[in-house]
C-alpha positions in Angstrom: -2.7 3.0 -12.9 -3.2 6.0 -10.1 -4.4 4.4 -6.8 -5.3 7.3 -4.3 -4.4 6.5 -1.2 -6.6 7.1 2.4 -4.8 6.2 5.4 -6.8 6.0 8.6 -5.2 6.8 12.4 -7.4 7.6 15.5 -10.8 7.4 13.3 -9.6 10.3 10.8 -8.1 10.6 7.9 -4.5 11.4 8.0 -1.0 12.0 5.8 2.0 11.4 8.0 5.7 12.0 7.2 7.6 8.9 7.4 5.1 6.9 9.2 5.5 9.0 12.1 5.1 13.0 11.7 1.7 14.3 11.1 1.5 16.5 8.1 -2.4 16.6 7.5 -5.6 15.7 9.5 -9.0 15.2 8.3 -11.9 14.7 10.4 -14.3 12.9 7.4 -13.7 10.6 5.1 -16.3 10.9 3.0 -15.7 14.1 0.9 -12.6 12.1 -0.3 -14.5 8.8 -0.9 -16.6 11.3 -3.8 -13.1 12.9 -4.6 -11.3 9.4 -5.2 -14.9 8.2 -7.3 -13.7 6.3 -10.7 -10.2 4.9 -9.1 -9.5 2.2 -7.2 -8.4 3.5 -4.0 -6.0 2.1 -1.0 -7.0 2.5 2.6 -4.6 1.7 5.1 -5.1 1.4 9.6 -2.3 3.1 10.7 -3.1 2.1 13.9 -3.9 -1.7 13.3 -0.2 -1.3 11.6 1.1 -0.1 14.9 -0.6 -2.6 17.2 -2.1 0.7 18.7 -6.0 0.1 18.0 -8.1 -0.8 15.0 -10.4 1.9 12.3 -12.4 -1.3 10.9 -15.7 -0.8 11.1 -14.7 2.9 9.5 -12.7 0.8 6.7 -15.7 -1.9 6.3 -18.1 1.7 5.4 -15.4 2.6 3.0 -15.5 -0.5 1.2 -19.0 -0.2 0.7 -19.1 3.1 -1.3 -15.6 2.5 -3.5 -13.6 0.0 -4.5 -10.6 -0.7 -2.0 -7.1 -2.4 -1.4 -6.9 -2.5 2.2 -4.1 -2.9 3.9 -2.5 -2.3 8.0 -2.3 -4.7 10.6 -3.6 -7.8 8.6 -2.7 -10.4 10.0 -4.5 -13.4 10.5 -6.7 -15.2 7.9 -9.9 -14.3 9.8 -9.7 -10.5 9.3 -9.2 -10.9 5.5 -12.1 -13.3 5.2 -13.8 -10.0 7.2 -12.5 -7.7 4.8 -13.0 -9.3 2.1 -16.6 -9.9 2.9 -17.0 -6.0 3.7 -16.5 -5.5 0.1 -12.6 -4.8 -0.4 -11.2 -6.0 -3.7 -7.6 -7.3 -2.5 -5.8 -7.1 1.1 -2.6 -6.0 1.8 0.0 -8.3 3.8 3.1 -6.8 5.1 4.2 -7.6 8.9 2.8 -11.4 8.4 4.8 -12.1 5.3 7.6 -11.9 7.3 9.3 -14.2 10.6 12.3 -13.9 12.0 14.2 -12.3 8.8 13.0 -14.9 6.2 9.6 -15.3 4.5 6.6 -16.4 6.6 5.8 -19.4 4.2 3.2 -21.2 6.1 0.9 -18.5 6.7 1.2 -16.9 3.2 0.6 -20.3 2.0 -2.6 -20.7 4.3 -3.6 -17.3 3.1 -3.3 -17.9 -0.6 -5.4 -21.5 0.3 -8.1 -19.9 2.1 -8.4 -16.2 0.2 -7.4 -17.7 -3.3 -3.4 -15.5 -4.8 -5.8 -12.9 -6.7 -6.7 -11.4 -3.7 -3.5 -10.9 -2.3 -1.3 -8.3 -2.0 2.4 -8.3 -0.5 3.7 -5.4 1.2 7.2 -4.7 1.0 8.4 -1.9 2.7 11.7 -0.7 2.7 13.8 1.5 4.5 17.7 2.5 4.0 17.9 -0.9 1.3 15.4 -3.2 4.1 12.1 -4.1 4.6 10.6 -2.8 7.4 7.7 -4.4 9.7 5.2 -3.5 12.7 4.6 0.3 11.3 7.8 0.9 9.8 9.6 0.6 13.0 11.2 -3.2 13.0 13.8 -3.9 10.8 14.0 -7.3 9.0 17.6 -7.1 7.7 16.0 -8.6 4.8 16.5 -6.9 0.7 13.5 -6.7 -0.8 16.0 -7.2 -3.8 16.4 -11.0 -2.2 13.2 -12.7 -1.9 10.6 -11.3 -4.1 11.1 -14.2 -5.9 10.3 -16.2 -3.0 7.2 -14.2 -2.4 5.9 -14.7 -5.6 3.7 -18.0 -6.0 2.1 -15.9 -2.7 0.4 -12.8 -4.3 -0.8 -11.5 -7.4 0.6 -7.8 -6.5 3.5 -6.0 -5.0 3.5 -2.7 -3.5 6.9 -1.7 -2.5 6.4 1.1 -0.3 10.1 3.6 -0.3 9.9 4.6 3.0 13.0 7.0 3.1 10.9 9.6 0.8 7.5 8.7 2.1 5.6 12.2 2.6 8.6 14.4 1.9 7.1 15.3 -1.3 11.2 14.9 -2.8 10.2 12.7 -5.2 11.2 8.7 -5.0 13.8 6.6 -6.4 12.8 5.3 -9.7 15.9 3.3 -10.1 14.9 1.1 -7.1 11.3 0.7 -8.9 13.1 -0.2 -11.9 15.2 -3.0 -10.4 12.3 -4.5 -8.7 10.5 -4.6 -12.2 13.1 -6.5 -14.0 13.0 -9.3 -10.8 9.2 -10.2 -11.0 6.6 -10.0 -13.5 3.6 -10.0 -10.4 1.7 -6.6 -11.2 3.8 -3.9 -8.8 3.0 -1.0 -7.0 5.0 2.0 -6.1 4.9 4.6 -3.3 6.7 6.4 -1.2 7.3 9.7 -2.3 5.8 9.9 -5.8 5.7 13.9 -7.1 5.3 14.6 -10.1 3.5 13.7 -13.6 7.6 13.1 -14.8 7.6 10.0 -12.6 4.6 8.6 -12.9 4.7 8.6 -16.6 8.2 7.0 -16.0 6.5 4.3 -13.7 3.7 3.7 -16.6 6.6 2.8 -18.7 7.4 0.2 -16.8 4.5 -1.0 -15.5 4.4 0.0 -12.2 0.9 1.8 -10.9 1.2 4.4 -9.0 -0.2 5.2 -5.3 -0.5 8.7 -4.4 -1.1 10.2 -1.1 0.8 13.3 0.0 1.2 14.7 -3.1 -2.6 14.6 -3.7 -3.6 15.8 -1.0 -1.2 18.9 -1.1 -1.9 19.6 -4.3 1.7 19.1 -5.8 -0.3 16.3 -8.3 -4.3 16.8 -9.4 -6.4 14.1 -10.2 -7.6 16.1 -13.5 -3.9 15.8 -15.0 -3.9 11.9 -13.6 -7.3 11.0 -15.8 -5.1 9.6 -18.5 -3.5 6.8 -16.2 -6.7 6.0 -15.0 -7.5 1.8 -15.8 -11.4 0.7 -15.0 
């Protein structure tokens, strides 16, 4: 499945290199939104992710015209109950799933209590072999590798996010996607770096959607030649 991806910083849309550099700035959403129609589509606060502000009530008006995955800065029960109720399909927990370099049991336990496990999904983002938290910019010291297995009775989705390619447009590292598929059998979600129609046919062989962002919006990939890996 193709998920086009909208991430949100300072109220626009944006594509960013890394999770720092900006590559791309867009000042409405909404030309996307009709873009994007007929997919399932994930929005992400970049700035909720950096503990730098909050886009909700921008996400919440999102929700209401397309189906969403939202993800960035979640963390508390409340918001998702918000989110939720805005219309989004699934939220996305990264930072949260995570305490002091192990797994953040108790809260991803009272999140799969209060939100129900279909509506969740874990972030794992991972930089040179680690997850990453807070925006990309705290290191766990944690595999992803070691404790998806952990993470599992938690979620009904992965998206493993390969930071060390995100926004490059170089392409990703479909060896790492192809680990992480033979270690769970939760649906999974790659990104990070995605290019061309070779590896996403390559990630449908396995399984693995596929979200999109820089590549899209660049034009390297077009959503007429993605129709095919479309799922309703």
């Amino acid at each position: 499945m193709i998920i086009p991806c909208i991430d949100i910083m300072g109220g626009k849309v944006v594509q960013l290199i890394q999770g720092e550099r900006k590559m791309l700035e867009l000042n409405s959403y909404e030309e996307l939104v009709n873009k994007f129609r007929g997919f399932e589509i994930q929005v992400i606060d970049l700035d909720a992710a950096k503990n730098e502000g909050s886009n909700l009530p921008l996400i919440k008006k999102i929700c209401k015209k397309i189906p969403c995955r939202v993800g960035g800065g979640i963390r508390d029960i409340k918001k998702s109950k918000e989110l939720i109720a805005a219309g989004a399909k699934k939220v996305i927990i990264g930072t949260r799933a995570f305490k002091e370099g192990i797994v953040n049991k108790n809260f991803l336990e009272q999140m799969r209590n209060e939100i129900g496990i279909d509506r969740i999904i874990i972030a794992i983002d991972s930089k040179k072999g680690n997850i990453v938290t807070e925006g990309w910019r705290e290191d766990t010291g944690i595999s992803a590798f070691s404790v998806i297995k952990q993470l599992e009775p938690y979620c009904s989705e992965f998206l493993y996010t390969y930071v060390d390619k995100e926004g490059m447009m170089e392409g990703t590292n479909l060896s790492v996607f192809e680990k992480l598929r033979s270690l769970t059998t939760k649906e999974l979600t790659a990104a990070g770096g995605i290019t061309s129609l070779r590896e996403i046919e390559k990630l449908e062989r396995l399984r693995i959607n596929s979200a999109l962002g820089m590549a899209l919006y660049m034009g390297k990939l077009k959503l007429e030649d993605l129709e095919k890996f479309k799922r309703a």
